[in-house]
MIDOSE-1310 file (N, C-alpha, C; in nm, 2 decimals, decimal comma, always signed):
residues 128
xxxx	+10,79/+8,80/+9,12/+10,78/+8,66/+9,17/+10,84/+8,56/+9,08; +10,84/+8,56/+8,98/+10,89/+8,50/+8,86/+11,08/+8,43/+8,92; +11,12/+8,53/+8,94/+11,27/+8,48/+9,01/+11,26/+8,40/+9,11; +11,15/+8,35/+9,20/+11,16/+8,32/+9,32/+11,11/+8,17/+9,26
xxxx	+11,04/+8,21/+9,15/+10,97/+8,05/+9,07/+11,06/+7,98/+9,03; +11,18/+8,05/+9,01/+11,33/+8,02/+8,87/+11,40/+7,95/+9,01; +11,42/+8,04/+9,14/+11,49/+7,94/+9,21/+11,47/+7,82/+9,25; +11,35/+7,82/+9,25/+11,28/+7,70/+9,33/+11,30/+7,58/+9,25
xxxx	+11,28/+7,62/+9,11/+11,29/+7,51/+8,99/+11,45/+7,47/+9,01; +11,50/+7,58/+9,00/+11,65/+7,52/+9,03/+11,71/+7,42/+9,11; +11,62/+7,43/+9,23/+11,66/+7,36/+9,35/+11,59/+7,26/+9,35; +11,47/+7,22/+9,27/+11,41/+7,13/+9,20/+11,51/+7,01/+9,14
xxxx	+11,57/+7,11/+8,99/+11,66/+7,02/+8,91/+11,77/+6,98/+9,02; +11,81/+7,03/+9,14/+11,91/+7,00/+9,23/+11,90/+6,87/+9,29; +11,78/+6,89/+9,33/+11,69/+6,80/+9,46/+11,69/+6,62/+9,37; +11,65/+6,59/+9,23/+11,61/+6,54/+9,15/+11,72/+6,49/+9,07
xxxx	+11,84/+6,55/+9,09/+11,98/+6,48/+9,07/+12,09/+6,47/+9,15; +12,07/+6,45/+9,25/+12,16/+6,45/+9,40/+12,25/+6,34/+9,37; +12,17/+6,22/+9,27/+12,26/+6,10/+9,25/+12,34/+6,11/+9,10; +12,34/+6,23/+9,04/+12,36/+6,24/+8,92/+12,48/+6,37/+8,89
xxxx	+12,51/+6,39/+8,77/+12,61/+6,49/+8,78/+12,51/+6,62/+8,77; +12,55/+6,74/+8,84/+12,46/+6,84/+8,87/+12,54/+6,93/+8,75; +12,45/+7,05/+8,67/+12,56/+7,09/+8,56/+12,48/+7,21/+8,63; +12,57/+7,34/+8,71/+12,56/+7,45/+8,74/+12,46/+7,54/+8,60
xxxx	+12,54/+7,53/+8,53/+12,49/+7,62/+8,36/+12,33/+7,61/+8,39; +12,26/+7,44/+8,40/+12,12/+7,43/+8,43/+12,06/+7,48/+8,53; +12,12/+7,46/+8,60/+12,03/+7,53/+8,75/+12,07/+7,63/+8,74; +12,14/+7,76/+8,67/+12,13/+7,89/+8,66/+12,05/+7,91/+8,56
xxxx	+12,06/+7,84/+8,46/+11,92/+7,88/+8,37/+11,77/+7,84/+8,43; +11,78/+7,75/+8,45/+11,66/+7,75/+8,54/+11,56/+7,88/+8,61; +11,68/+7,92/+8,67/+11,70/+8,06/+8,79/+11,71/+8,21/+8,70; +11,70/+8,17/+8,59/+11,70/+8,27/+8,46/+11,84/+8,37/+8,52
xxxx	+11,95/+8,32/+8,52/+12,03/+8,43/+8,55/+12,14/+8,34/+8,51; +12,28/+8,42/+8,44/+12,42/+8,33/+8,48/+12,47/+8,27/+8,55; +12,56/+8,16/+8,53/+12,64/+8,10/+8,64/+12,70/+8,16/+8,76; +12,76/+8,27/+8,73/+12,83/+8,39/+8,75/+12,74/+8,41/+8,88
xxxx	+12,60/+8,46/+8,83/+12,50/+8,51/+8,92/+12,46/+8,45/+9,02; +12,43/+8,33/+8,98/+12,35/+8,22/+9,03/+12,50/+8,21/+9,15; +12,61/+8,14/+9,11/+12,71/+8,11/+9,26/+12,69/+8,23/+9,34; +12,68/+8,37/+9,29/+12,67/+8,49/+9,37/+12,53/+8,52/+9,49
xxxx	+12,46/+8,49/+9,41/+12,33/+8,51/+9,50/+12,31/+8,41/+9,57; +12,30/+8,31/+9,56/+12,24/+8,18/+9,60/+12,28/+8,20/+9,77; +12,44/+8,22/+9,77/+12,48/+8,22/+9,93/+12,42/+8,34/+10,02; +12,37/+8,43/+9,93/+12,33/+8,54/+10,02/+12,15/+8,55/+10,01
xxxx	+12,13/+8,47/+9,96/+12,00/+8,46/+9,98/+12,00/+8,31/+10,06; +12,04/+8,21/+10,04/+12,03/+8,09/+10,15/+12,09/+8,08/+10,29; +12,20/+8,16/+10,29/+12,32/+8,14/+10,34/+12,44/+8,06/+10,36; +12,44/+7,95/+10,21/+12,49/+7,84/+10,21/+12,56/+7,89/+10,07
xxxx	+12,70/+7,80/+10,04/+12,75/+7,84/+9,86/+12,63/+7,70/+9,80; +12,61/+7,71/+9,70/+12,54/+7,62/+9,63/+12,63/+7,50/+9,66; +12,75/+7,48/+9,64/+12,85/+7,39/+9,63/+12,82/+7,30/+9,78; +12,79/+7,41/+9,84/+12,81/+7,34/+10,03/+12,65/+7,28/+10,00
xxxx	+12,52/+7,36/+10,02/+12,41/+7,29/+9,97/+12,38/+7,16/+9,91; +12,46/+7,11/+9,78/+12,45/+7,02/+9,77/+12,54/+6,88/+9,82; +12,68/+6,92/+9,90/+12,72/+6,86/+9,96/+12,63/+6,80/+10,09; +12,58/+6,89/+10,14/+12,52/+6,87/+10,21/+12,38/+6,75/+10,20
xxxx	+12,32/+6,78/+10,12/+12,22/+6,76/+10,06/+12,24/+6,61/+10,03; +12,32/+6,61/+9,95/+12,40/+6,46/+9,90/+12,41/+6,34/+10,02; +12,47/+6,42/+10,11/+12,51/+6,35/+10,23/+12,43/+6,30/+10,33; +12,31/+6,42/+10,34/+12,18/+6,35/+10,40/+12,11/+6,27/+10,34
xxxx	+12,10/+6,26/+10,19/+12,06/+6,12/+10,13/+12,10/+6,00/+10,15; +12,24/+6,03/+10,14/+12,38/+5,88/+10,20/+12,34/+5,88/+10,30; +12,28/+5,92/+10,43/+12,28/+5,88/+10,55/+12,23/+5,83/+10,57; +12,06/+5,85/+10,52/+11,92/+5,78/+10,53/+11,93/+5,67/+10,41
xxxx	+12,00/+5,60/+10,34/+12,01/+5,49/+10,26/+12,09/+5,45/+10,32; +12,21/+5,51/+10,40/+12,31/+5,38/+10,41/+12,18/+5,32/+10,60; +12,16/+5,43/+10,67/+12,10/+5,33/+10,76/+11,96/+5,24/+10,73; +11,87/+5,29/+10,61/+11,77/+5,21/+10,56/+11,81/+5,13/+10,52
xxxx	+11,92/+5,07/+10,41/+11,93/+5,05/+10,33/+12,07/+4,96/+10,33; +12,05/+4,86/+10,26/+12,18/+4,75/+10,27/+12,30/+4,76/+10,21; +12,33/+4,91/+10,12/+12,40/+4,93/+9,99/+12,54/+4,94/+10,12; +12,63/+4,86/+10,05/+12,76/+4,91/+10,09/+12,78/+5,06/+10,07
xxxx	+12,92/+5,06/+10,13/+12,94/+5,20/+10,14/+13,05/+5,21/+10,02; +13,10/+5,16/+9,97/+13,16/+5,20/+9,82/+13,08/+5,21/+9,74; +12,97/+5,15/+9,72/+12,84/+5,18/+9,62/+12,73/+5,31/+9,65; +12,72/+5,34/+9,78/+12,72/+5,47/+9,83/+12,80/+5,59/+9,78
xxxx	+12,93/+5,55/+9,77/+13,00/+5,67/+9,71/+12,99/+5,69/+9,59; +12,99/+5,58/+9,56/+12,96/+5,61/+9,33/+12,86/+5,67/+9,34; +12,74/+5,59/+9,38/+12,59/+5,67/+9,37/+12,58/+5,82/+9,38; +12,69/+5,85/+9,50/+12,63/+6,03/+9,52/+12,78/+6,09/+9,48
xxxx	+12,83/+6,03/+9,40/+12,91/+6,09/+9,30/+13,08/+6,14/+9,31; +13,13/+6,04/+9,46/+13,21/+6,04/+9,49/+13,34/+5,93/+9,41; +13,44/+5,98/+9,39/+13,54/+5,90/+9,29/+13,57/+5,74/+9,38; +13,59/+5,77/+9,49/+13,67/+5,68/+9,61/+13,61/+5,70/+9,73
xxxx	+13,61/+5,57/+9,77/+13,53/+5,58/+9,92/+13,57/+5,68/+10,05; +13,70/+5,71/+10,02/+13,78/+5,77/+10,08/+13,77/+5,95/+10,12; +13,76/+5,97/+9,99/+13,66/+6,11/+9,95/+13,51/+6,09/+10,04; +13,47/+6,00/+10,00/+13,28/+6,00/+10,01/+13,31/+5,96/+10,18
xxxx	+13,42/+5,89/+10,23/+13,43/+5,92/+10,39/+13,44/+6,04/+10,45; +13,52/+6,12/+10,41/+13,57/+6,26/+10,45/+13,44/+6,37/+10,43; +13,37/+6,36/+10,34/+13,27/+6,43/+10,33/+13,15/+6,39/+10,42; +13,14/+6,23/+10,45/+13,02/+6,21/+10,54/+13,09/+6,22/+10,68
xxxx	+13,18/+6,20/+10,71/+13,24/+6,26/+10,86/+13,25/+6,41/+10,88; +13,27/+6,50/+10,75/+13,23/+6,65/+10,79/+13,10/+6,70/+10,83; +13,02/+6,65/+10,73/+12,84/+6,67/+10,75/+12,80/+6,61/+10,87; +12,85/+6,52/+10,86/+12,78/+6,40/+11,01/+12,84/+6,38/+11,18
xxxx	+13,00/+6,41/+11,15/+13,04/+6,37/+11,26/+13,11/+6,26/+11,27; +13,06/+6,19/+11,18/+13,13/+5,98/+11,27/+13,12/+5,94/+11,13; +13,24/+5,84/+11,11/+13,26/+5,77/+10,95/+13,09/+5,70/+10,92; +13,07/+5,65/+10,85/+12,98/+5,62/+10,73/+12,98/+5,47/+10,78
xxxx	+13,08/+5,42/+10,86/+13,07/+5,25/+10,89/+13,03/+5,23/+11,05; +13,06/+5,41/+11,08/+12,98/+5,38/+11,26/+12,83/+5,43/+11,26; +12,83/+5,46/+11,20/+12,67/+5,57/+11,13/+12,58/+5,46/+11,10; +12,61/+5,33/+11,11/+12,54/+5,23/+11,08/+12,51/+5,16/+11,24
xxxx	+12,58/+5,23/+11,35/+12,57/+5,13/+11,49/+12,45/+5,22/+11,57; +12,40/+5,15/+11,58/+12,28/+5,16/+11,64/+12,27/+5,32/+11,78; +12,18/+5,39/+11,80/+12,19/+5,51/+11,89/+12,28/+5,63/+11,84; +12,33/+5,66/+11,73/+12,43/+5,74/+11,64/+12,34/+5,84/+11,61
xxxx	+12,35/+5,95/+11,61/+12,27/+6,05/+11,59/+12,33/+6,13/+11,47; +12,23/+6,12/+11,36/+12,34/+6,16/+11,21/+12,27/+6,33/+11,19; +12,32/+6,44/+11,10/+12,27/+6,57/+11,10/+12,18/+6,56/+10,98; +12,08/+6,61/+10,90/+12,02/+6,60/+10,77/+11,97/+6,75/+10,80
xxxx	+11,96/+6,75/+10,71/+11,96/+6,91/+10,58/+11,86/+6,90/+10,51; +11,72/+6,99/+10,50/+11,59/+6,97/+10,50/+11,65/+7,08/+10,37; +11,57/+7,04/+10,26/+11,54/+7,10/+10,13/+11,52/+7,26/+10,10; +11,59/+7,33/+10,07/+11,55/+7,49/+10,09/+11,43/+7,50/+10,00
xxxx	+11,31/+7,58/+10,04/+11,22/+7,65/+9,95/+11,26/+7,81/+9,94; +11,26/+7,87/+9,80/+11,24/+8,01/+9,86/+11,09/+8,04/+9,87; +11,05/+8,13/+9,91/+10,94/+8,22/+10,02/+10,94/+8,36/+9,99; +10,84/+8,45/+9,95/+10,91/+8,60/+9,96/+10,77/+8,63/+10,09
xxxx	+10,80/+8,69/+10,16/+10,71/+8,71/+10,27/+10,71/+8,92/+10,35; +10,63/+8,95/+10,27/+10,59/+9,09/+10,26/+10,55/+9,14/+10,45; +10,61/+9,21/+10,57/+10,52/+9,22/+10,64/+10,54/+9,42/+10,67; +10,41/+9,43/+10,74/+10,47/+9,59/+10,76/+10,35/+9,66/+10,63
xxxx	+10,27/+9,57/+10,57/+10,18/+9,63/+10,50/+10,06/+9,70/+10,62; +10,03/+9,71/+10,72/+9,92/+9,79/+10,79/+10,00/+9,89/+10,85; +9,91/+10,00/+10,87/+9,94/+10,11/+10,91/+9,93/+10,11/+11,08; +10,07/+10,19/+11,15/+10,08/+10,15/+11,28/+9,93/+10,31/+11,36
């Protein structure tokens, strides 16, 4: 159970820097295994690459602050770690659908990406 503790922490340190630079090395240590490992497994146990996860992830943060929230949208892109607004458009129009400046009109229906836990869940313990 101990691995399933390691991932969770990982996705912890993930969750907890979405606005920050994410350093792979950490969240594989975390996950007590290599980088190597950690890109390997992650997709076949989530079904997601880690890389797309937190894209993801990032992007449903941007979504729910840019419609809460008054921050322009170039200040939006620094925050979740995009160079140019231009980048941080193309990635919120992949996740979402509609640029980052219509996502603000009112009736727009945006996608969000709920937090993975892992789970180990045993069944098939009774006798048929």
């Amino acid at each position: 159970m101990d691995w399933i503790e390691g991932l969770n922490k990982s996705i912890e340190y993930i969750e907890e820097n979405l606005t920050e630079t994410i350093e792979m090395e950490k969240a594989a240590q975390l996950a007590a295994c290599s980088v190597f490992q950690y890109q390997r497994i992650f997709p076949y146990i989530a079904g997601v690459t880690i890389s797309e996860y937190i894209r993801r992830r990032r992007m449903s943060a941007a979504a729910f602050d840019l419609i809460n929230g008054h921050e322009k949208i170039i200040d939006l892109s620094l925050k979740y770690g995009y160079e140019s607004p231009t980048a941080f458009n193309r990635a919120f129009q992949s996740v979402h659908g509609v640029s980052p400046s219509k996502a603000k009109s009112e009736g727009v229906r945006l996608t969000t990406f709920p937090r993975i836990t892992f789970t180990l869940s045993i069944k098939g313990e009774e006798a048929m």
